[in-house]
N, C-alpha and C positions, 0 to 999 in steps of 0.2 A: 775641416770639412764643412760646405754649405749645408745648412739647415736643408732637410725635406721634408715639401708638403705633402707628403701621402695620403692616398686616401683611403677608403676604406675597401676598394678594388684591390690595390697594391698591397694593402697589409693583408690580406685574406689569400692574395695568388700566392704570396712570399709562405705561407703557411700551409696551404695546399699544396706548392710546389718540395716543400720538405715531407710531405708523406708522402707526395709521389715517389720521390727518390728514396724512401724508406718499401714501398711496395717492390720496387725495381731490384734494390738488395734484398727482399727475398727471394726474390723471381728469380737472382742468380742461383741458387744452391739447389744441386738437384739431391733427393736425399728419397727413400723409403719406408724409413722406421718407425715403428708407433711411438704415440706421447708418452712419456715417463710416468705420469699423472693422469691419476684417474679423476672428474670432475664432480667438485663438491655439491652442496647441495643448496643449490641456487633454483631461486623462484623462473617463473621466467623474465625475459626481457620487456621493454616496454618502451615503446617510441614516444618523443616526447615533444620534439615540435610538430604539436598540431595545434590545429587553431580553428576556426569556425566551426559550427558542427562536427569536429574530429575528424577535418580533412588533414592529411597531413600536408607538409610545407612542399610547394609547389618549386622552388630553388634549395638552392643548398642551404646547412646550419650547419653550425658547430659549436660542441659546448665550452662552458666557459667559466662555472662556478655550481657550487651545492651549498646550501645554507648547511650548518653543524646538524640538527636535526631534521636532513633531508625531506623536509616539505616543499624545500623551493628548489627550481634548478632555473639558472642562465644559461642563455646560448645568444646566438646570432645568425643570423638569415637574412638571404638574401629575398624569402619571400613575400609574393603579396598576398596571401591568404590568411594570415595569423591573427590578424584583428582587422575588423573593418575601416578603418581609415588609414591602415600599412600599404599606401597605394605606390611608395617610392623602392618599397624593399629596403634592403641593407639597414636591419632595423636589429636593437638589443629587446631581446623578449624576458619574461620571467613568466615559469606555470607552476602554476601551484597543482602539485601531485597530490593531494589531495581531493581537493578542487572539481579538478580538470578544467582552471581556468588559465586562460595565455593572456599576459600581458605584454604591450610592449611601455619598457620604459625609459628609449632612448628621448626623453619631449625634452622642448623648451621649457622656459618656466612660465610661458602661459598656456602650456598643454600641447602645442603642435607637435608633431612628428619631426627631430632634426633631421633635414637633407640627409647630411653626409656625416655616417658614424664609423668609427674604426672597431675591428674585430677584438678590441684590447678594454675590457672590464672587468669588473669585481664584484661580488657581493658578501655581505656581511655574515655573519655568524647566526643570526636573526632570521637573514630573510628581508630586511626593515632600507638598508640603504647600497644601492648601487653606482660605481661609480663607471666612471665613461670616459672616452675621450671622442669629441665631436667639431665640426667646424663653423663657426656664426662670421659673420664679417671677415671672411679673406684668411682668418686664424682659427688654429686647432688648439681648445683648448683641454683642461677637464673637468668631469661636470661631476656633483654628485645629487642622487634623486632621493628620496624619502616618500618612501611609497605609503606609509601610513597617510601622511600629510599631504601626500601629491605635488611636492616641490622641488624643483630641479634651481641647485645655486651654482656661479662655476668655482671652482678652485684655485686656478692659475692664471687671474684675470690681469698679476701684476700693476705697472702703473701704465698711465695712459699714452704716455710715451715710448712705451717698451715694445720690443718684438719678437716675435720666435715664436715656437710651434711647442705644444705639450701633446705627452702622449703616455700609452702605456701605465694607466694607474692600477693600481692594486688597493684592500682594504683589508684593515685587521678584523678579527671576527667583532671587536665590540662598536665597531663604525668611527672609531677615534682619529687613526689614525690612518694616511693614504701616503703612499707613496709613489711617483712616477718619475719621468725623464721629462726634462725640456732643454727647448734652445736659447731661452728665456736667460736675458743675464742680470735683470730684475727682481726676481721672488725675494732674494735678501738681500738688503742694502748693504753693499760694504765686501758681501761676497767674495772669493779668490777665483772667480769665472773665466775663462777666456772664451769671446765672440764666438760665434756658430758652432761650438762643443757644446754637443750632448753632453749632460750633466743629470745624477738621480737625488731628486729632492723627497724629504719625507715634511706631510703636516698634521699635526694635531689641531684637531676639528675644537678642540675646548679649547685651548688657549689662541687658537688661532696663529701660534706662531708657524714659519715655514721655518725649514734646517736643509741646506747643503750636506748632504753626504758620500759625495762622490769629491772630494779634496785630498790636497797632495799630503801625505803628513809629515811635514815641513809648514802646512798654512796655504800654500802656493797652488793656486790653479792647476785641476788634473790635467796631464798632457797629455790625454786621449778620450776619446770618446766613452762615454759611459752609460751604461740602455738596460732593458730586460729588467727593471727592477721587481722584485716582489717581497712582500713583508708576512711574518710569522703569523698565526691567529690571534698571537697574543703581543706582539706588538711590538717585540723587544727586539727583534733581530729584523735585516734587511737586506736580502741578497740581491747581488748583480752584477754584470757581464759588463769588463771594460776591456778598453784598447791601453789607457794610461798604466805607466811604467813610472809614477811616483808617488802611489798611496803608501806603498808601503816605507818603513825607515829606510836609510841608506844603509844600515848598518845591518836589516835581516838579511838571513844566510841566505833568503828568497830570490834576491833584487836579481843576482844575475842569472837567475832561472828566468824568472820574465824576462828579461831582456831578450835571452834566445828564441822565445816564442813568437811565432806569427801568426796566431789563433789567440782567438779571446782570452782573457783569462776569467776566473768567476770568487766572487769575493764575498763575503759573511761582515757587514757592521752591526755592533753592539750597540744601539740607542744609548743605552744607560751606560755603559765605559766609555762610551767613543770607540775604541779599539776594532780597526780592521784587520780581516785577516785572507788570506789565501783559500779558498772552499772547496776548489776542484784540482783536488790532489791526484797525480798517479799514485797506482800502488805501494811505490819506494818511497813517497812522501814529497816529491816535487812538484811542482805546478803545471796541471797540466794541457794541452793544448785542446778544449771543451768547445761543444754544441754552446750555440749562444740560448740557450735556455737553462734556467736555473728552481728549482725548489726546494723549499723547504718544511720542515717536520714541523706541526703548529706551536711547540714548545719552540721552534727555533734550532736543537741540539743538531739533527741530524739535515742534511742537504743533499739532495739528487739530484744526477748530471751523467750525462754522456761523454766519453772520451772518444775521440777520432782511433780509429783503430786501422791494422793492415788491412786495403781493401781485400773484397772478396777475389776470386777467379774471376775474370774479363775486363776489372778494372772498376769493378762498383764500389763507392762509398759504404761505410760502416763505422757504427760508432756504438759503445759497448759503453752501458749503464752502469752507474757507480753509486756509493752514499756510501758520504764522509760523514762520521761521528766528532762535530767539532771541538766538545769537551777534549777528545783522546786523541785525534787527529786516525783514527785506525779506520783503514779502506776498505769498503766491501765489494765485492763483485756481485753484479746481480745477473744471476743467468739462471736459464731454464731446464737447465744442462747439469749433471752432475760429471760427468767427462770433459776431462779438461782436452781432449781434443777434437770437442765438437767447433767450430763457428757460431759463435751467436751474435747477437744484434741488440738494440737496446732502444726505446725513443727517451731525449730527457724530461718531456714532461709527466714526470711520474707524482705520486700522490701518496702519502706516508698518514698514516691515524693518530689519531690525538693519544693515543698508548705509546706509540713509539715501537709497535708491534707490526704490522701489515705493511706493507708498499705495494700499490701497484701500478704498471707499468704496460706497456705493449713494448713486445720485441718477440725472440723465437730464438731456438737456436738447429741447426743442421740434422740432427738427430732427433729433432722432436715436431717432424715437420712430415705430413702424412702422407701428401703429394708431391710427385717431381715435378719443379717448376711452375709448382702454385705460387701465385702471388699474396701473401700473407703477414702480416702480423698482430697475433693475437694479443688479444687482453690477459693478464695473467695477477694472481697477486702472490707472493711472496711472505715466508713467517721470517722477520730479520732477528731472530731468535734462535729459529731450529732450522734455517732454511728449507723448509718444506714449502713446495709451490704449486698454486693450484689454479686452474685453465677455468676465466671466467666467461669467454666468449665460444664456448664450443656447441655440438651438437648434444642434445637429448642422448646419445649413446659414448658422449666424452670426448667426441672428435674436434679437432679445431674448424672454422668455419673458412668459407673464403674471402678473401678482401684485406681490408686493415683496421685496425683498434688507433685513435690517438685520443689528446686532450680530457685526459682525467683527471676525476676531482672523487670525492669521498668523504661520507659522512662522518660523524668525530667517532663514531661508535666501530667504523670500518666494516660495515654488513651492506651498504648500499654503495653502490660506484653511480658517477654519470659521466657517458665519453660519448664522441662520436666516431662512427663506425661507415665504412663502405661496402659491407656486407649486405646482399641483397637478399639473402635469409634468414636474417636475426626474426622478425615480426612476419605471421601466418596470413595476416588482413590483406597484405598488400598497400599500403600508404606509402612507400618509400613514391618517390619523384625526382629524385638525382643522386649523386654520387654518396654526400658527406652529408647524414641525418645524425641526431641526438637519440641517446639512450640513457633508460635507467636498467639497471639489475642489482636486485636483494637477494641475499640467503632467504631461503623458505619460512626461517623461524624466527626473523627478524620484525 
């Protein structure tokens, strides 16, 4: 596969056009039953890309990270209102909810605002450093900023000879270490790379060395594309979405389960064993055919993912939220639903607390869904203990609202969430300005 130069249009429509098709699957089911759950006791909402004088974002945003102790949130916007010199849009912000201050921190390293940034970042555990991926000279590389210090260095500058495109970084909560995809067959000399294969690399910011993790194990260059990466808070673990059919031995019972698939597979490596493993399991324990989005629990143990499931009635896509416990390999369903013959839906970017206790999610399911042929998927979190599940995105009397919940993140504490939302009546002021804005919401006593 040739390397693509995407840009930050093309990575934001590819993301938009997946919750489009996730509002469409609810819009299929027509249903009239009340929610199961009654709505806990949540502060209210609180829109978060704003910027100048508490205008809100004049284009679209979407978030993209919560620092541990939810003072900072990331997002991305396409707006020019957010700070005074954000004249190009398509900019990486951070506000400080405390504050009420917006920054943005997609700059070069002598300050300017980079052209062209992609919708794909990270922020650290702190608050303190964010990474990026942006393009200088013809190439996409990725950056990280250090907002105490005001300093933007890139990552994946390799050698001067070298070519390809980086993208999609990710960062552990203590800023150590990053991991993303490139097309790059440079970062490590010697590597088992083949040309224009996405590959996902991790680096340790202290010792500076890079590491290939996306290798055959045998040694041998993965035979398929490998993306999506994201790494645990703490550092140890590193999931991601491949095409290749030789990480794992030849000898696991796995191999020819991948082989039959033609959907991603999603995979768990062990920094410190090396050991890869299988992450998106069905039920019965096989490999299964997954949403190219992957997460995981800040310990690393647990991993959420959506599985492709039987479409709805008329033919719409659906895909049904999971987490795998990868000490036990034991599968959960995560549904809204306590009937097993409701329909339900699931998005995979879900968001798991440093307990190992909450998950949460946007999806719905047929029976918990108040209007026929509303278009909806709610915010919800889940107890992955007692399964008891509670509606974070509803009305003042426990109704769900209209529109869709995606891209959540969640403090380590699991009392504050930040997502973006296309609901046009989350916030009473009126500040919304296009479809997909940022949110935060707390429990009351948080």
């Amino acid at each position: 596969m040739q390397p693509t130069n995407r840009t930050a249009r093309t990575t934001r429509s590819r993301r938009l056009a997946r919750a489009a098709c996730l509002l469409a699957v609810a819009a299929a089911v027509t249903v009239t039953a009340a929610p199961a759950q009654a709505a806990p006791a949540w502060g209210r909402i609180t829109q978060v890309d704003l910027g100048v004088d508490g205008a809100g974002a004049n284009q679209q945003s979407m978030s993209l990270g919560i620092s541990g102790n939810g003072r900072y949130a990331l997002f991305h916007s396409a707006a020019t209102n957010l700070v005074p010199d954000a004249t190009s849009g398509r900019g990486l912000y951070v506000r400080d909810l405390r504050t009420g201050r917006t920054e943005l921190v997609s700059r070069t390293a002598d300050g300017a605002p980079f052209p062209s940034v992609t919708d794909e970042a990270g922020i650290s555990g702190d608050g303190r450093y964010i990474v990026f991926s942006a393009e200088a000279n013809g190439a996409y590389n990725v950056y990280v900023r250090d907002r105490v210090k005001g300093r933007t260095s890139a990552v994946t500058n390799g050698t001067a000879s070298g070519t390809g495109q980086s993208y999609e970084p990710a960062i552990s909560a203590d800023g150590r270490r990053i991991v993303f995809m490139s097309t790059r067959t440079d970062l490590v000399p010697g590597a088992p790379v083949a040309p224009n294969t996405r590959n996902v690399y991790v680096i340790d910011r202290v010792t500076g060395a890079t590491r290939l993790v996306s290798v055959g194990a045998d040694g041998q260059a993965a035979s398929g594309d490998s993306e999506h990466p994201t790494i645990s808070a703490d550092g140890r673990t590193v999931g991601f979405t491949s095409k290749a059919r030789n990480l794992l031995p030849a000898t696991d019972g796995g191999t020819a389960d991948l082989a039959r698939l033609r959907f991603t597979t999603l995979y768990a490596t062990d920094l410190d064993s090396g050991t890869t493993v299988v992450a998106g399991l069905d039920p019965d324990g096989t490999p299964g055919a997954a949403a190219p989005t992957i997460r995981l629990s800040p310990d690393g143990r647990y991993v959420a993912y959506a599985l492709r499931a039987i479409p709805l009635p008329g033919g719409k896509a659906r895909t049904e939220l999971f987490v795998n416990d990868l000490r036990t390999n034991r599968v959960q369903s995560i549904r809204t639903s306590t009937n097993p013959d409701a329909i339900c839906w699931g998005e995979p970017d879900a968001a798991i607390t440093a307990d190992d206790r909450w998950i949460y999610f946007a999806g719905g399911c047929s029976d918990t869904i108040i209007r026929a042929g509303r278009a909806r998927f709610d915010l919800y979190r889940q107890n992955l203990r007692t399964g008891r599940t509670e509606l974070v995105t509803g009305a003042p009397d426990g109704t769900p609202l209209a529109g869709a919940a995606a891209g959540l993140f969640v403090t380590d504490n699991g009392r504050t969430v930040l997502f973006s939302d296309t609901n046009s009546d989350l916030v009473p002021d009126g500040r919304r300005s296009s479809d997909w804005q940022v949110y935060i919401r707390s429990l009351k006593n948080s």
